[in-house]
Wavefront OBJ file of the C-alpha trace (Angstrom):
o trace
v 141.664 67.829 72.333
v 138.620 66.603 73.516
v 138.262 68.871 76.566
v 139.239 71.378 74.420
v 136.469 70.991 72.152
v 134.161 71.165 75.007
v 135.842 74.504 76.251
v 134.738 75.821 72.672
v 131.086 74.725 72.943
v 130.858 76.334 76.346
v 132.173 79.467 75.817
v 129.259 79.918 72.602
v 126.675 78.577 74.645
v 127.348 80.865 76.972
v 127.725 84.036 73.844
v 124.469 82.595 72.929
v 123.105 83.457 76.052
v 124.407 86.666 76.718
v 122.984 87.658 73.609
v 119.722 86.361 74.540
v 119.363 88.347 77.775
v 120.738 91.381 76.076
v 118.232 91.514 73.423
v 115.666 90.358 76.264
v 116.440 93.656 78.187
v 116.800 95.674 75.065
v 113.216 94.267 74.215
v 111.693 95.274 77.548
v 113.388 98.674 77.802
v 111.141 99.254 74.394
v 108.242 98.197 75.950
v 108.134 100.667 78.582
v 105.376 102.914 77.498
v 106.468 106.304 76.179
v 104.421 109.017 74.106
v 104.821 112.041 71.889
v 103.789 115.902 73.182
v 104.543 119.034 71.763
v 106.807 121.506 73.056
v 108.054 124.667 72.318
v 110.919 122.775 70.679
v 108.588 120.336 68.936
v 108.147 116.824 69.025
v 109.738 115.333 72.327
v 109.152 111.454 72.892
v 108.691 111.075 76.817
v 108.169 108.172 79.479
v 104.396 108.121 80.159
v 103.214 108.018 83.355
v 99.339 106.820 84.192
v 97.652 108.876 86.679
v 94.302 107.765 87.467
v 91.579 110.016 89.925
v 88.778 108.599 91.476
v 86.701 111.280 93.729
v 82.995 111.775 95.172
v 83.507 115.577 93.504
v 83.311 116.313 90.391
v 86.994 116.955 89.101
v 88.367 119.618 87.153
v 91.515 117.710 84.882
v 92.952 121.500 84.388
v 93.273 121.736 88.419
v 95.151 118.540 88.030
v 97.055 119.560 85.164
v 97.939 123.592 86.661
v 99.376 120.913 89.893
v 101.272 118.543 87.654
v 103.132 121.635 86.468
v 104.462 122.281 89.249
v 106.212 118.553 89.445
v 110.131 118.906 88.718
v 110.381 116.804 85.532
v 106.885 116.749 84.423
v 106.597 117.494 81.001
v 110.641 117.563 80.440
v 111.430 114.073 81.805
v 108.074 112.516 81.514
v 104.478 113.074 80.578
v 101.737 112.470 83.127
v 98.752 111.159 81.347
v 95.147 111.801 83.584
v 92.482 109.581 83.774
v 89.348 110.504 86.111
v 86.889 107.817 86.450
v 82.880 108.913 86.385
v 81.856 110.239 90.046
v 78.746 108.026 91.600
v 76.421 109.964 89.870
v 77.226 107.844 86.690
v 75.206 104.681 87.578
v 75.987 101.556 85.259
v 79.091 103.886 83.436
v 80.847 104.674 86.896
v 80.344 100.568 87.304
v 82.170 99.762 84.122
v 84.845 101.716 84.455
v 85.540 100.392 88.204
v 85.746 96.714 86.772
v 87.896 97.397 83.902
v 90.593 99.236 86.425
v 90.027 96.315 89.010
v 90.602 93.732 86.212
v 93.647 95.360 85.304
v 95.470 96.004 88.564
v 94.887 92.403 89.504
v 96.453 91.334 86.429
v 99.303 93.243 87.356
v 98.604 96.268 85.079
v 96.617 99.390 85.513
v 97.347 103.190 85.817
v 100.941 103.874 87.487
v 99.551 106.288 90.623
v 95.866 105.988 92.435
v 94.301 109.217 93.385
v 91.051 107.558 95.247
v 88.582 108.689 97.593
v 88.035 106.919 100.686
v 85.066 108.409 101.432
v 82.450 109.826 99.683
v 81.930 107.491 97.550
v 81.184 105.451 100.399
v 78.939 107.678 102.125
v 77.570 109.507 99.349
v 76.674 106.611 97.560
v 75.077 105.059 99.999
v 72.513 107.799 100.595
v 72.106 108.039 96.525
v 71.270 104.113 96.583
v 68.432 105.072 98.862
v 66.284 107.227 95.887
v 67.076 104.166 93.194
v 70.548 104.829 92.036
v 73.192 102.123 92.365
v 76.031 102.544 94.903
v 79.233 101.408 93.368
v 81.774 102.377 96.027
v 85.318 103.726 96.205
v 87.989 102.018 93.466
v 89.403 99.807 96.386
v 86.459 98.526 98.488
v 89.159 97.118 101.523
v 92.227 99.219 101.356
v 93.938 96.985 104.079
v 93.369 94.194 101.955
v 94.700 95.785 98.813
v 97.878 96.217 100.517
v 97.962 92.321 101.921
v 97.085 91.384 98.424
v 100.739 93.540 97.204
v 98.960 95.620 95.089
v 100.828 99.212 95.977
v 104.722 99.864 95.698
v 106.080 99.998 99.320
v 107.352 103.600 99.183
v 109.760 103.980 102.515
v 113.017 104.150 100.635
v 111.209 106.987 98.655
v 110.173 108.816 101.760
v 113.657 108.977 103.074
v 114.759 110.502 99.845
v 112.126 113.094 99.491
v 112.732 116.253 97.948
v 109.200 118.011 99.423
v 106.974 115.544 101.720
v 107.902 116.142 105.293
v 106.419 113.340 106.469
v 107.019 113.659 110.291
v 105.074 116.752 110.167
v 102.102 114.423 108.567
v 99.910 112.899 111.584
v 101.872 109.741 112.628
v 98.240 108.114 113.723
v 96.960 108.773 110.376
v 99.665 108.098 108.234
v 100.125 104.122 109.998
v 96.542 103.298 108.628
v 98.568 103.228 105.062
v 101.588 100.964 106.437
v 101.766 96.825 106.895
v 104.687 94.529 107.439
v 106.523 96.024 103.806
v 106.032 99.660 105.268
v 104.475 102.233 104.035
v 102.027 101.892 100.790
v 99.464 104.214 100.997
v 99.908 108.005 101.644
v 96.581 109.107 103.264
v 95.894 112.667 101.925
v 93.120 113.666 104.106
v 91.012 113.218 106.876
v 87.664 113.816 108.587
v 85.902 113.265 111.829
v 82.649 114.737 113.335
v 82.208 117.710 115.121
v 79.710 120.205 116.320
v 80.533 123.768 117.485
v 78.615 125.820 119.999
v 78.218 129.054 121.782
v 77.859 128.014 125.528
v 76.353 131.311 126.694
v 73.491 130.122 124.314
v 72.496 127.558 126.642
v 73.820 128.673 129.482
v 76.252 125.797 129.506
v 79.641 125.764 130.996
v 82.720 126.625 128.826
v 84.453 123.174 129.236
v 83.854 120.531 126.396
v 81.660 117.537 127.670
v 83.752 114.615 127.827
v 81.664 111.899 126.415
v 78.519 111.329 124.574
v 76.634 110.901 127.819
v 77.398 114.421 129.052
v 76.254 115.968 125.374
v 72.781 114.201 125.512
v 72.317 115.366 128.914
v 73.051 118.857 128.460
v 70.250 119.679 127.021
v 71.928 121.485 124.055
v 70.050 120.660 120.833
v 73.676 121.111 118.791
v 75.135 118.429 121.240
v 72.646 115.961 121.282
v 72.828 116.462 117.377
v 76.178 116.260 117.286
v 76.355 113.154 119.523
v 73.726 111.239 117.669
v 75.052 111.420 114.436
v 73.319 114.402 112.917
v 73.471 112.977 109.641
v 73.295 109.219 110.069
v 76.788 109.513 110.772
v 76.023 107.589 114.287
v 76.300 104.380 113.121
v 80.254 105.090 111.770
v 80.661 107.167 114.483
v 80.061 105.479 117.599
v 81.861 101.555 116.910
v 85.764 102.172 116.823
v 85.894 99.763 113.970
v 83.717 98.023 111.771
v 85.804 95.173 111.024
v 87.918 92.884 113.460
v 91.036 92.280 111.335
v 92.174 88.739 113.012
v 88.707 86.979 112.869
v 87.274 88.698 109.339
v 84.013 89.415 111.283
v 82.183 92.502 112.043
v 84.091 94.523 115.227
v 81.135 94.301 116.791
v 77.860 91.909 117.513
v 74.653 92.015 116.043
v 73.151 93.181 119.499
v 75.353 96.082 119.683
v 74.493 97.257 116.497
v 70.720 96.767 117.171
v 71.521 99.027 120.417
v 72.811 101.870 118.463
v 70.204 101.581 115.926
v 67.271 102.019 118.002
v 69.195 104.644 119.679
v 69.452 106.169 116.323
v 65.637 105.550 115.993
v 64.970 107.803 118.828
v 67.024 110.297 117.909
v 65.600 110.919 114.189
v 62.025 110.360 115.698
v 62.725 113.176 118.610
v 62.560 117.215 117.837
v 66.074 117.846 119.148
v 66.288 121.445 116.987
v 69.144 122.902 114.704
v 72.055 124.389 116.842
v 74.186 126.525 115.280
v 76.394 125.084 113.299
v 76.296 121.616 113.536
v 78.574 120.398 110.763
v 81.794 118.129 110.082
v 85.156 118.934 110.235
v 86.142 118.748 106.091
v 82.015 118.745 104.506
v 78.833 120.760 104.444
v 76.038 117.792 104.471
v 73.967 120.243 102.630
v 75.668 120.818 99.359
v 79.238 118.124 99.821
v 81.327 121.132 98.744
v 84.109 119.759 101.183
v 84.918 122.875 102.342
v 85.567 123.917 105.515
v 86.353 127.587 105.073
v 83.327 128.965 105.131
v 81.788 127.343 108.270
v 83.544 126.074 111.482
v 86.939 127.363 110.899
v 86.138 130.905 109.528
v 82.911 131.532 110.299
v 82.421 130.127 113.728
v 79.207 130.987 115.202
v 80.786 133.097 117.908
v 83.553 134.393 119.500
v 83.643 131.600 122.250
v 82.810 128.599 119.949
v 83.359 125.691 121.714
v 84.236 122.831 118.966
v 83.080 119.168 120.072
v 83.601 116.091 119.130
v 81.049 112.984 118.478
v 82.620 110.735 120.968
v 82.888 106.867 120.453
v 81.948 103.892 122.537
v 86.093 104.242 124.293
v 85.698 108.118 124.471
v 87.744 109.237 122.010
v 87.253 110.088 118.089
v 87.131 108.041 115.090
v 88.781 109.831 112.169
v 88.336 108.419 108.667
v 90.873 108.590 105.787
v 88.893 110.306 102.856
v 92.044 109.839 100.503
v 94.793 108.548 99.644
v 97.159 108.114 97.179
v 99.539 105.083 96.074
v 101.899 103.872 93.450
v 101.074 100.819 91.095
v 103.619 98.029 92.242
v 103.864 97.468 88.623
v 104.509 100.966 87.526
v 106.751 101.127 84.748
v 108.549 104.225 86.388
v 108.027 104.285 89.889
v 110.941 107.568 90.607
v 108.712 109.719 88.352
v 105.538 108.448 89.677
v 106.830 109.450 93.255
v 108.366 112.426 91.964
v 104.063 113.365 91.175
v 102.866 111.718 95.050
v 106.495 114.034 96.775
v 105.216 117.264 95.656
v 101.521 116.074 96.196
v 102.176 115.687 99.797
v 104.072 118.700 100.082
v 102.725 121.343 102.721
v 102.876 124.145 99.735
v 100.424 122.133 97.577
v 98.155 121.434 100.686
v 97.497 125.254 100.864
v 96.886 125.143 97.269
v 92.805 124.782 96.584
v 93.339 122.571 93.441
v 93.715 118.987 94.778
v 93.025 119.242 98.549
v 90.357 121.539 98.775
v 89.490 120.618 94.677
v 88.650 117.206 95.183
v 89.801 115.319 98.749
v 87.085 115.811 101.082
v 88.426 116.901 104.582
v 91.667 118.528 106.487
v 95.107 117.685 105.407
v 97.361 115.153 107.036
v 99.987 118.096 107.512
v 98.726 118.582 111.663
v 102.348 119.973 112.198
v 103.270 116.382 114.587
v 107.163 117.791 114.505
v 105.963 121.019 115.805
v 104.791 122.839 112.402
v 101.584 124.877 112.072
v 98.583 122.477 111.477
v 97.741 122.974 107.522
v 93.808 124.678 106.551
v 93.138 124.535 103.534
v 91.420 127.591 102.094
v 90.914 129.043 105.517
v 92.874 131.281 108.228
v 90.826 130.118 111.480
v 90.998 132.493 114.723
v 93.761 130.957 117.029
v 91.055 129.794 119.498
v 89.878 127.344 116.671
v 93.291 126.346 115.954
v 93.958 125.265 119.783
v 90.581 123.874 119.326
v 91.457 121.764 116.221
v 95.038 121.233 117.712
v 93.389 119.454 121.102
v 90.840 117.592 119.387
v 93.416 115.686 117.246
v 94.586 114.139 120.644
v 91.661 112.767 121.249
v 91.577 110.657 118.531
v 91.990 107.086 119.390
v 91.433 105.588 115.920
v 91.693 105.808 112.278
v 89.835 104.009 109.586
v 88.902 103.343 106.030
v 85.527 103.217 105.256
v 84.791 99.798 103.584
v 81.902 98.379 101.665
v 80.471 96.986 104.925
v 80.190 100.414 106.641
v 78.613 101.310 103.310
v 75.931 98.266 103.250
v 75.688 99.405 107.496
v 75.019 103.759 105.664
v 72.704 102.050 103.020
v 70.175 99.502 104.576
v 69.917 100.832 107.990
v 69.314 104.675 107.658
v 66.098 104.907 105.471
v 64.697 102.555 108.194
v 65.786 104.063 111.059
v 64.620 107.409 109.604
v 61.670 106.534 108.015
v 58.502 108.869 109.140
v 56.509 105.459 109.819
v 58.712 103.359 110.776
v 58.467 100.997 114.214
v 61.575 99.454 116.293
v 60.381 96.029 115.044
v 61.017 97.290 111.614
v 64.912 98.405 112.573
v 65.526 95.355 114.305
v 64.353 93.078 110.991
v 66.644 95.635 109.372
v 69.853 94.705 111.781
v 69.415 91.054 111.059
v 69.445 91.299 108.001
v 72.253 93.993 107.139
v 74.602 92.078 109.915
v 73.852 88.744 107.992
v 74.864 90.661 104.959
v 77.371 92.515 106.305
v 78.924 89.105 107.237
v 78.750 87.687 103.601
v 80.728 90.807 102.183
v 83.639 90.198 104.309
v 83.507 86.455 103.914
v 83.827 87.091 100.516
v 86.418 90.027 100.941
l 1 2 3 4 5 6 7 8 9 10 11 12 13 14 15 16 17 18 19 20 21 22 23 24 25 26 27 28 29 30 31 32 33 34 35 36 37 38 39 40 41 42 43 44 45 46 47 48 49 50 51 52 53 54 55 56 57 58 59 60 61 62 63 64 65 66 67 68 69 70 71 72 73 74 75 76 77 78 79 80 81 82 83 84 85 86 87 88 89 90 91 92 93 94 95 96 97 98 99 100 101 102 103 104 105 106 107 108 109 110 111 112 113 114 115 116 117 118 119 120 121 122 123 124 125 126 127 128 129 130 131 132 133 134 135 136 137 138 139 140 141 142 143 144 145 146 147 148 149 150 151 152 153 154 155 156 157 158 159 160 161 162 163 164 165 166 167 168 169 170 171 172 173 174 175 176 177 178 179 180 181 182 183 184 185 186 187 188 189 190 191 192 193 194 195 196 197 198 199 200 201 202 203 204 205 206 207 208 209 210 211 212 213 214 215 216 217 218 219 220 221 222 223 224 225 226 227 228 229 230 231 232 233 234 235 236 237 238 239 240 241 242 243 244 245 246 247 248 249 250 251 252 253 254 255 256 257 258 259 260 261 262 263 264 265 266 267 268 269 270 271 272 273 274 275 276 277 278 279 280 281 282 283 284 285 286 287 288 289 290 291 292 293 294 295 296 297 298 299 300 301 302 303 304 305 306 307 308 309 310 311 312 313 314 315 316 317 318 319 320 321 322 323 324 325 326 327 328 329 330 331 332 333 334 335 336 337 338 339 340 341 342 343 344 345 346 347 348 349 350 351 352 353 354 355 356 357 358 359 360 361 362 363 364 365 366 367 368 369 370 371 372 373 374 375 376 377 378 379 380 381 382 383 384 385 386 387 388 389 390 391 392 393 394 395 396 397 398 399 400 401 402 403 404 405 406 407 408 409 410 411 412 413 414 415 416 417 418 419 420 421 422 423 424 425 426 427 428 429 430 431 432 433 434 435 436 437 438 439 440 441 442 443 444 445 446
């Protein structure tokens, strides 16, 4: 009777608890976040879905919209909500807004997908902080570290299942920079490297492409020796392979190295090298930042036998930088839909579209054709010389990076100085000790 008894008790205690788990799921099924939009049917209740955009350009929500149309599901299955956060030009605003989103995602909430540039707002925002206005940087200051810190949904599974990304047609080099130990996290949208173009017969140069920064300053061509200095303070991201040296947390390079390149740089901006034709990065105009490429190397080279070259680093090769990227919230409340947004984002049909990559990622698509498919312009039709061009400079490149908050700082306190009218080398070499000691802090404190 006794054991009996106890039978009885343990068969409600464990009712009671299948009730509790059951209202427990029921309770967090209603907390998913849903919202109301109008249809042609009227009222439909819908999953929402946080999309947030963070880009150096200024960013058209109806180009982001006109794309999110074309998502299967969107605005049927779920409702894609857009949020685009203040470009640099905001000061203090742009600040607040990057704090409240940080804040969030670390406490395990925040917008579902990240739209964020990579580069501009690194750049860019260094050379603003130079006339008074303050640099705030991209959304995610360390991308690598982001990823460490499990911040993005690990996405492989998703991949495999695609219904539009063919990602082994994306550029394999390129697309690792976004992968750790859990596999792939970030999808890398873009790129950009620098790159002058010539017309040998100008200079009455030979027809093959110097091989190394050396050759380019000795040719005497005022578009190489731009090119290979940096033209736009671009030498000092340029030339070191990588800023930071991932095992020790340290800079990837010494202070004496960097004073090197500066005073190198000093030369350069102090030395009437002219305007060659041309002179411009593959993915920007330094003039106006339009990001497009259309109009310059690819369709308007400046003659038939354009010769496109590189600015080589310290091994040789390029350095290519990520300029987006785009990842899912490892707390999203519906992670299929939100991939369902990133599939057809990364799709080769929206890559020719002008909305998204040419609308607000700086730079060429990832789509370089690696199985064998035609390399993706955005915008443009280039002559096939250019494409072989394009196609034979992507094997030169040796390494891929985000810019960080350190190559920033690098941008920021080392240019006006090294540029400056009136400026000496003593003043460029106080400058190095003290951005390398600062430089040092930041990742310490990464």
């Amino acid at each position: 009777m006794k054991i009996r008894r106890i039978e009885k008790a343990a068969q409600a205690l464990a009712t009671v608890l299948l009730v509790l788990l059951a209202l427990g799921a029921c309770q967090e099924k209603a907390q998913l976040p849903t919202t109301t939009i109008f249809t042609g049917s009227g009222e439909v209740e819908l999953p929402l879905v946080t999309l947030l955009v963070d880009s150096g350009y200024s960013v058209e929500s109806e180009n982001i919209r006109n794309f999110l149309d074309t998502v299967p599901g969107s605005d049927r299955d779920f409702h894609v909500e857009i949020e685009v956060l203040p470009n640099t030009s905001s000061g203090e605003m742009r600040d607040q807004q990057l704090q409240r989103i940080r804040t969030a995602v670390m406490a395990g909430k925040g917008p579902d997908i990240f739209l964020t540039d990579a580069f501009v707002n690194v750049v860019v925002d260094a050379e603003i902080d130079q006339w008074g206005v303050a640099g705030k940087g991209p959304l995610f200051n360390f991308p690598a570290q982001a990823m460490e810190n499990r911040l993005f949904l690990p996405l492989d599974n998703y991949i495999a299942n695609a219904r539009f990304m063919e990602f082994d047609e994306l550029n394999p080099q390129i697309m690792a920079l976004g992968r750790n130990q859990e596999g792939q996290q970030l999808l890398p949208m873009a790129f950009d490297f620098a790159v002058g173009t010539y017309v040998p017969s100008d200079y009455g140069l030979p027809e093959e492409r110097p091989k190394n920064r050396q050759e380019m300053l000795d040719s005497g061509c005022p578009s190489l020796c731009f090119t290979a200095q940096g033209g736009w303070g671009r030498t000092l991201l340029d030339i070191f392979p990588e800023a930071i040296d991932q095992e020790s947390g340290h800079p990837g390079f010494t202070e004496e190295e960097l004073l090197e390149q500066a005073m190198e740089y000093w030369e350069q901006q102090h030395t009437d090298w002219g305007w060659g034709p041309g002179v411009f990065r593959f993915g920007a105009d330094p003039s106006n930042g339009s990001g497009s490429i259309s109009s310059y190397i690819l369709d308007e080279p400046p003659g038939e036998n354009a010769v496109l070259t590189p600015a080589y680093n310290q091994n040789h090769g390029v350095t290519a930088y990520v300029t987006m990227f785009a990842a899912i919230n490892r707390n999203a409340s519906y992670p299929d839909y939100a991939f369902a947004v990133l599939d057809k984002l990364m799709s080769r049909t929206e890559m020719n579209e002008q909305r998204i990559y040419r609308g607000i990622a700086a730079g060429l698509p990832v789509y370089t054709g690696a199985a064998g498919g035609e390399p993706v312009f955005t915008g443009c039709n280039p002559p096939q010389h250019l494409r072989a061009q394009y196609k034979e400079l992507l094997e030169l490149v040796d390494n891929v990076r985000f810019l960080t908050s350190v190559d920033q700082e690098m941008v920021r306190s080392l240019v006006p100085v090294c540029a400056g009218q009136n400026s000496t080398p003593q003043d460029v070499e106080k400058a190095v000790k003290e951005v390398y000691a600062t430089m040092r802090m930041l990742l310490a404190e990464s």
